[in-house]
TIMI-2910 file (N, C-alpha, C, CB; in pm, 1 decimal, decimal comma, always signed):
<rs>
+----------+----------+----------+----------+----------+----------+----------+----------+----------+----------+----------+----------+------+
!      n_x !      n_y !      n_z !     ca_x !     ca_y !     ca_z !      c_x !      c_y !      c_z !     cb_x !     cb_y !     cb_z ! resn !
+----------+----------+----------+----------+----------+----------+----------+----------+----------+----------+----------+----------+------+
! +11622,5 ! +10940,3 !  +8871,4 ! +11589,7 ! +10804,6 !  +8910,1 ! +11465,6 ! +10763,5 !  +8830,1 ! +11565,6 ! +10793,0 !  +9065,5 !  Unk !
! +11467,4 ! +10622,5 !  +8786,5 ! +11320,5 ! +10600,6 !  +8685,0 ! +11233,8 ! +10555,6 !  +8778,3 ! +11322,4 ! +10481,2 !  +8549,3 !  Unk !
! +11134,6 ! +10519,3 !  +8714,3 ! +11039,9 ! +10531,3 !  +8810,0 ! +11011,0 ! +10377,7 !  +8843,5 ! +10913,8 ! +10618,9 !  +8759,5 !  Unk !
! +11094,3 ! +10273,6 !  +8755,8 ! +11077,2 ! +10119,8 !  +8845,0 ! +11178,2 ! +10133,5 !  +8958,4 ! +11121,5 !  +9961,3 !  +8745,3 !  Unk !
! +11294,3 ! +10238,6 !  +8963,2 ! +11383,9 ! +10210,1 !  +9100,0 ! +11289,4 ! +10273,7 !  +9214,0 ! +11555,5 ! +10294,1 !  +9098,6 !  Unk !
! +11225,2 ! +10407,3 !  +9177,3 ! +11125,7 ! +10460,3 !  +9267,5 ! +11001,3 ! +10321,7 !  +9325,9 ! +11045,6 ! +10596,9 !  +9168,3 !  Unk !
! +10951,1 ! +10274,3 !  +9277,0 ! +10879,7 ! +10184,4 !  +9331,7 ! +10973,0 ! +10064,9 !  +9359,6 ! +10765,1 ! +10156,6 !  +9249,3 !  Unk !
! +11088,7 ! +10025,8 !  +9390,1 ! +11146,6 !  +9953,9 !  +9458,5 ! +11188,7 !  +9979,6 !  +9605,0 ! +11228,3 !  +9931,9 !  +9391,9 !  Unk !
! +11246,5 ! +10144,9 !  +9599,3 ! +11303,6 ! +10186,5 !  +9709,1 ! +11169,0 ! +10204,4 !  +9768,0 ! +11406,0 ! +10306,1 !  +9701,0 !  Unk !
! +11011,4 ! +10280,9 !  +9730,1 ! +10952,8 ! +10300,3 !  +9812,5 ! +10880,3 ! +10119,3 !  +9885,8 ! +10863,5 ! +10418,9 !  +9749,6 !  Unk !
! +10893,1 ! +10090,2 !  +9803,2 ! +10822,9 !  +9905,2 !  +9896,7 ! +10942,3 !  +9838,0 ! +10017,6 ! +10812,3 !  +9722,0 !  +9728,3 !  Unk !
! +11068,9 !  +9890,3 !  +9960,6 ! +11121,0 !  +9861,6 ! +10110,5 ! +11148,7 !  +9964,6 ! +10226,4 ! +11244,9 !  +9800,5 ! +10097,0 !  Unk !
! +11065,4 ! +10045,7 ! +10156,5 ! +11068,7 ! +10197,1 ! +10348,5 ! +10955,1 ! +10138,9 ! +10350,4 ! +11065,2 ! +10441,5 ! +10357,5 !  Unk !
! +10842,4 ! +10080,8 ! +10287,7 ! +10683,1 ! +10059,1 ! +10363,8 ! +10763,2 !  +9914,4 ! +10407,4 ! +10490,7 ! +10049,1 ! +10239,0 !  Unk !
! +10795,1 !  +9816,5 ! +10372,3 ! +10830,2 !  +9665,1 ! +10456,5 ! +10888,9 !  +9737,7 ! +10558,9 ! +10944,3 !  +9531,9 ! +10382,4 !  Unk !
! +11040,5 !  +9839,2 ! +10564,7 ! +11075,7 !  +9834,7 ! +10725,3 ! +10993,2 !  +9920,2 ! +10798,1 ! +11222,3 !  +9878,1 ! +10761,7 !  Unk !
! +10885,7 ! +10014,1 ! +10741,2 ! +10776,7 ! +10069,2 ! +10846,6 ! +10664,3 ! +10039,4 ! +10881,1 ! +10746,3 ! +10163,8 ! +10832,8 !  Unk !
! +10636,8 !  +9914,1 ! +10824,3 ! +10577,5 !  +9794,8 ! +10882,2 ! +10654,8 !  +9717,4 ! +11022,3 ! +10573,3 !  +9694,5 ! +10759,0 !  Unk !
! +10787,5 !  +9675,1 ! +10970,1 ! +10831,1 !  +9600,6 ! +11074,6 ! +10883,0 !  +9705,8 ! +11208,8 ! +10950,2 !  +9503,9 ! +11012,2 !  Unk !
! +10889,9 !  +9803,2 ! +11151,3 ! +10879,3 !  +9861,7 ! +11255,4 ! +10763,9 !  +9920,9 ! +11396,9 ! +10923,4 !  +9924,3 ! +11202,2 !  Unk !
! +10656,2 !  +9860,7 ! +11291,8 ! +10527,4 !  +9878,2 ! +11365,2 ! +10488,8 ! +10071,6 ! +11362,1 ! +10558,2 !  +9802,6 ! +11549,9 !  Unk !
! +10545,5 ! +10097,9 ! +11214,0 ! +10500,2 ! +10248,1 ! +11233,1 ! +10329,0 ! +10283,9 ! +11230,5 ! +10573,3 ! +10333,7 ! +11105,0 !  Unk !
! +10271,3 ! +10374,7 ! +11258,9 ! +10111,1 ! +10431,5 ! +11249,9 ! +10097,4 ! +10409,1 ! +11139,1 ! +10065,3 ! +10578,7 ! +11279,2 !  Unk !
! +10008,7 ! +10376,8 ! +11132,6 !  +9908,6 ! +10349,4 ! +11082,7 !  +9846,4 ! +10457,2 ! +10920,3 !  +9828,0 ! +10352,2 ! +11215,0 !  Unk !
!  +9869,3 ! +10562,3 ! +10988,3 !  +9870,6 ! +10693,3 ! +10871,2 ! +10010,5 ! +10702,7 ! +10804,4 !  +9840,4 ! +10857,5 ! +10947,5 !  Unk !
! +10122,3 ! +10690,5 ! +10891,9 ! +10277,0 ! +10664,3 ! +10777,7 ! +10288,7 ! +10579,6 ! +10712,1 ! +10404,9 ! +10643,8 ! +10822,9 !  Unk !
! +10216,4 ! +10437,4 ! +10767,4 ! +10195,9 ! +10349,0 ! +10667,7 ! +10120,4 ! +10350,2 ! +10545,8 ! +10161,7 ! +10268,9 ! +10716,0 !  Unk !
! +10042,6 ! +10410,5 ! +10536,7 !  +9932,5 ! +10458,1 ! +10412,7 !  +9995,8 ! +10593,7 ! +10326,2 !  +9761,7 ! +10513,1 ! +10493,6 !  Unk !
! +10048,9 ! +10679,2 ! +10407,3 ! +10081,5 ! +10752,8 ! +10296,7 ! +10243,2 ! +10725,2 ! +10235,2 ! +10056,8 ! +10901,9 ! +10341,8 !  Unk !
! +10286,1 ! +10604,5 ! +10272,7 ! +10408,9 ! +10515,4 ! +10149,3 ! +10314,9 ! +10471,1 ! +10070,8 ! +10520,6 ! +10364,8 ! +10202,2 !  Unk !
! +10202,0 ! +10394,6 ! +10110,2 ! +10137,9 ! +10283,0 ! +10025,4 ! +10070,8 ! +10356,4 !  +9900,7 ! +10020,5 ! +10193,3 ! +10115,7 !  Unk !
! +10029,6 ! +10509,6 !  +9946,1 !  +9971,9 ! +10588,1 !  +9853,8 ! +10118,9 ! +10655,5 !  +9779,1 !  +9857,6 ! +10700,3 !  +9931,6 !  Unk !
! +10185,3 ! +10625,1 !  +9833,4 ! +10323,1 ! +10700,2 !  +9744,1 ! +10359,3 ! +10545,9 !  +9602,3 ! +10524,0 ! +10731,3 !  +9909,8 !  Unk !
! +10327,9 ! +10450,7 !  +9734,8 ! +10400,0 ! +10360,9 !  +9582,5 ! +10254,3 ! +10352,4 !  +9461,6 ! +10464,1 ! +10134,3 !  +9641,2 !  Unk !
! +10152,9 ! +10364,3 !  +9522,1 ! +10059,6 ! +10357,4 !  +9392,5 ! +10068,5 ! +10488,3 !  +9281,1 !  +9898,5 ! +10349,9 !  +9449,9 !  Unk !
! +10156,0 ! +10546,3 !  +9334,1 ! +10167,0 ! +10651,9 !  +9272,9 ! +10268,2 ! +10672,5 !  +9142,4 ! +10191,5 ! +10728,3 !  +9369,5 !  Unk !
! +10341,5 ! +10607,7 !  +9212,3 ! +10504,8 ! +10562,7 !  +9113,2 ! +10395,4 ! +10450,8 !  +9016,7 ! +10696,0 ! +10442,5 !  +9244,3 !  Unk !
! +10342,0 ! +10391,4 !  +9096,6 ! +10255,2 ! +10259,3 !  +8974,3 ! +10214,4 ! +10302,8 !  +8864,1 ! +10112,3 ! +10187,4 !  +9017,7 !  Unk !
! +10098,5 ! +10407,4 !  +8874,2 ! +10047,2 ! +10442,6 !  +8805,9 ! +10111,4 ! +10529,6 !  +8676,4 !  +9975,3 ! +10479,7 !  +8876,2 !  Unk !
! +10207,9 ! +10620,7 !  +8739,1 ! +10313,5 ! +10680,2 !  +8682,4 ! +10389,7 ! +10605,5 !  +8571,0 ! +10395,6 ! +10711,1 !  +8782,9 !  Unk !
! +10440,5 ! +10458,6 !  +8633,7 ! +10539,5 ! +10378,0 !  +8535,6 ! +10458,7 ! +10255,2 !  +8456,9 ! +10672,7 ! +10306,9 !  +8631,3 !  Unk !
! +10273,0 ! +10340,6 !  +8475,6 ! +10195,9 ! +10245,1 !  +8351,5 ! +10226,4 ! +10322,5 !  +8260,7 ! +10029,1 ! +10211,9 !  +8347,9 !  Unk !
! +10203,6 ! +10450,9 !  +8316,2 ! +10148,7 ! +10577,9 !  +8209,2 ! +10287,1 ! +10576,6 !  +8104,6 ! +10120,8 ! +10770,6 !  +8307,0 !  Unk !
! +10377,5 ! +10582,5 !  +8167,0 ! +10496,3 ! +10590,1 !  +8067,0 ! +10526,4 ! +10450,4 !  +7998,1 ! +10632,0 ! +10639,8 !  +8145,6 !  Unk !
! +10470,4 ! +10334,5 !  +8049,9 ! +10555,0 ! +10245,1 !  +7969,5 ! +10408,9 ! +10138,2 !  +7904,4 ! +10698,3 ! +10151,5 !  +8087,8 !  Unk !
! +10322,5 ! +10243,5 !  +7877,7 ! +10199,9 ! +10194,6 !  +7794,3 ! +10115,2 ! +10077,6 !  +7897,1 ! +10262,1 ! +10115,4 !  +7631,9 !  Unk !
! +10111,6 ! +10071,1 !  +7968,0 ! +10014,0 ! +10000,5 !  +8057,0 ! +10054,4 !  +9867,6 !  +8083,4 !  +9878,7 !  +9996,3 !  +8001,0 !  Unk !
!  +9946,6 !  +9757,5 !  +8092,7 !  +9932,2 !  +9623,6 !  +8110,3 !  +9991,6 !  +9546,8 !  +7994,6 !  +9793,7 !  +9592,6 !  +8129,9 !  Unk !
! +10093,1 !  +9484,3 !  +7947,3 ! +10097,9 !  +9365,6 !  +7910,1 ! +10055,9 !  +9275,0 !  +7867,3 ! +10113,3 !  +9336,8 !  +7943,6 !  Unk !
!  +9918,8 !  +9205,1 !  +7788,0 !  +9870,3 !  +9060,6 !  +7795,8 !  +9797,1 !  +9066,6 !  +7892,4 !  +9963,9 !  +8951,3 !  +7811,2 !  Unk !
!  +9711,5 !  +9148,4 !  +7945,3 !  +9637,0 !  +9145,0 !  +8078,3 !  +9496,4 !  +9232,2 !  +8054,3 !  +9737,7 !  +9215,2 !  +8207,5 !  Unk !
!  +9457,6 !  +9360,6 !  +8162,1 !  +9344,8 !  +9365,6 !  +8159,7 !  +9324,7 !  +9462,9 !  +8023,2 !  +9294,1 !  +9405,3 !  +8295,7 !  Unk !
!  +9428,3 !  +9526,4 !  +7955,9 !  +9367,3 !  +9601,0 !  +7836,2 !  +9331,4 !  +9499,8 !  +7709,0 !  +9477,8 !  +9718,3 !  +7785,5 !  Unk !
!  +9444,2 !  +9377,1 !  +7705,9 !  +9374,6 !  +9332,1 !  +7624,9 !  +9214,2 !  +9265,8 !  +7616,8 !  +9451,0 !  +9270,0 !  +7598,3 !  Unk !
!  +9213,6 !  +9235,6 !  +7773,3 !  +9025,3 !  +9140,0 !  +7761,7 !  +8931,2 !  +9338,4 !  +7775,7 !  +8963,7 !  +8956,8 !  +8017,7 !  Unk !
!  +9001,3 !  +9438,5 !  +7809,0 !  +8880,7 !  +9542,2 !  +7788,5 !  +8824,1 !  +9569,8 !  +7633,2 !  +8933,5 !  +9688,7 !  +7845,9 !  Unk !
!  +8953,7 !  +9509,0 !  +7560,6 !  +8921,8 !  +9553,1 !  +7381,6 !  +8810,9 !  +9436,4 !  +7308,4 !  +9104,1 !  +9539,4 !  +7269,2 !  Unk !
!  +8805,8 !  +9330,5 !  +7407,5 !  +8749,3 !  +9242,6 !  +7396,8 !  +8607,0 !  +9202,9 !  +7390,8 !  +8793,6 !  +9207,2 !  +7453,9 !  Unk !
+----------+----------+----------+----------+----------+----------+----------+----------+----------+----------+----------+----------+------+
</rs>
């Protein structure tokens, strides 16, 4: 699985364990799972876009 379907499937188990009103700690460790896939599918697909790397070269 690549890692933009991984951060799709994980944002809708955190929306229904939200609506489900899950704790508070299950809720955080999806939220720390999807920053995880984030970071992951910068690293592989060269980062930002037209955004903050270009104004850091700046």
């Amino acid at each position: 699985m690549d890692t933009k379907t991984s951060i799709e499937i994980a944002r809708n188990i955190l929306n229904n364990a939200i609506e489900m009103n899950m704790s508070k700690e299950i809720i955080f460790k999806i939220s720390q799972r999807i920053d995880q896939y984030i970071v992951k599918y910068y690293i592989e697909y060269g980062g930002l876009k037209g955004g903050f790397s270009e104004e850091k070269n700046q």
